[in-house]
C-alpha positions in Angstrom: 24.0 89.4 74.6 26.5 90.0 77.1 25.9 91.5 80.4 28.4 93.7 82.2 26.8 93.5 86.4 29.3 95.2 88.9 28.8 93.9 92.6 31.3 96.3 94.6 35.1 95.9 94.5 34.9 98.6 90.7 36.3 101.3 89.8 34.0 103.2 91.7 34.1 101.6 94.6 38.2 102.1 94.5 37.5 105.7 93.5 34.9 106.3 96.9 37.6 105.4 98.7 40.2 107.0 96.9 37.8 110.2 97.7 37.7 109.7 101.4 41.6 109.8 101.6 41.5 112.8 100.1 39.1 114.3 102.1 41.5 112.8 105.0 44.7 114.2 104.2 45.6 110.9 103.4 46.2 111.2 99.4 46.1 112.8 96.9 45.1 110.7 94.2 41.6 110.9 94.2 41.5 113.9 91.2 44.2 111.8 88.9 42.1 108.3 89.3 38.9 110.5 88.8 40.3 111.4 85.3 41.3 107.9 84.5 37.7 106.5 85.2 36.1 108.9 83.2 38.0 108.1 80.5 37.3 104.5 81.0 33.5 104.5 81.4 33.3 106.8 78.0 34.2 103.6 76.5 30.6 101.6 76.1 32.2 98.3 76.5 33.3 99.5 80.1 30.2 100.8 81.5 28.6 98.2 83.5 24.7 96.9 82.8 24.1 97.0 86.2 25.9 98.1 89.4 24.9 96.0 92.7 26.3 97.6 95.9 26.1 95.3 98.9 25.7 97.5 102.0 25.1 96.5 105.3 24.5 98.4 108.8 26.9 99.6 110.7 26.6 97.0 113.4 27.1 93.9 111.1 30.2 96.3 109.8 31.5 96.6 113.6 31.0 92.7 114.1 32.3 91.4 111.0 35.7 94.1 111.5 35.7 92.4 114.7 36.5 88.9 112.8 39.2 90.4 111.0 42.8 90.1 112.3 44.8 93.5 112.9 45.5 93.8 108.8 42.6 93.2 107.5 40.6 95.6 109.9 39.6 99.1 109.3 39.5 100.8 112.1 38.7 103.9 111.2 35.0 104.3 111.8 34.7 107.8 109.7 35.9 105.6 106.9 33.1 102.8 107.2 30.3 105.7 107.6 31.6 107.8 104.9 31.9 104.8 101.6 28.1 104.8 101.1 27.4 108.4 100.7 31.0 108.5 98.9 30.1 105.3 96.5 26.5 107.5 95.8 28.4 110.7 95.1 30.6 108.9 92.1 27.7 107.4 90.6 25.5 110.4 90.2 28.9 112.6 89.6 30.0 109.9 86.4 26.1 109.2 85.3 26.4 105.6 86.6 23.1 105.6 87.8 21.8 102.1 87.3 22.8 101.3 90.9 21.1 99.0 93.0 21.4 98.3 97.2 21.3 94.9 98.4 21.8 94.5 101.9 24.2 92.0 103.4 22.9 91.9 107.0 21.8 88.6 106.7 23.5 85.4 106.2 25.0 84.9 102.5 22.5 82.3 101.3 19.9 85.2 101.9 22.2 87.7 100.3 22.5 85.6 97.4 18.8 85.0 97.2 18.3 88.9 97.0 21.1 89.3 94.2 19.3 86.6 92.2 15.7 87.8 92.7 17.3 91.5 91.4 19.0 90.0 88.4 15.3 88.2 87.8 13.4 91.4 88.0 15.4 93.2 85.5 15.3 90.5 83.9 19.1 90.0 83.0 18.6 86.5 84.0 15.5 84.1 83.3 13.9 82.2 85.9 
């Protein structure tokens, strides 16, 4: 059948950060899209087989913020810290527990390699 596998950039991940701009001052938003996702993962069809969050330390954050122009930067270091333990929170808070780390440190045939070996060893693809 059909698999549903989440690599960052879901709802959750919008939600963690909607979170931390709450927690900043910076929103208020955070309890209205709270509602609307758990009325969108009570829906089977929505709730994701597997969710793979791609983390990476908070050096090869700094260096690849660096590589960003002045938009696409975010600056705020709180921020950066704050998104895994926020990501973590919304998972167990919404029972979307089948989470998964992959690091990212490396380069992205590496990363790649370590999404596929996952994907193999839960065997949601063959190989």
């Amino acid at each position: 059948g059909r698999r549903n596998i989440i690599s960052d950039g879901y709802m959750l991940s919008d939600l963690a950060y909607a979170r931390i701009r709450y927690d900043l001052g910076k929103s208020d938003a955070f309890p209205h899209m709270l509602t609307l996702v758990k009325a969108a993962l009570s829906d089977r069809r929505l709730q994701p087989d597997l969710y793979i969050l791609l983390r990476a330390r908070s050096e090869t954050i700094s260096a690849r913020q660096e590589r960003k122009n002045h938009r696409e930067k975010n600056i705020d270091g709180y921020f950066r810290e704050r998104y895994y333990t926020a990501i973590g929170e919304m998972h167990e808070r919404l029972g979307q527990n089948n989470l998964e780390t992959v690091f990212t440190d490396a380069n992205m045939a590496t990363t790649l390699k370590s999404i596929v070996q996952l994907l193999r060893r839960r065997k949601l693809i063959g190989g």
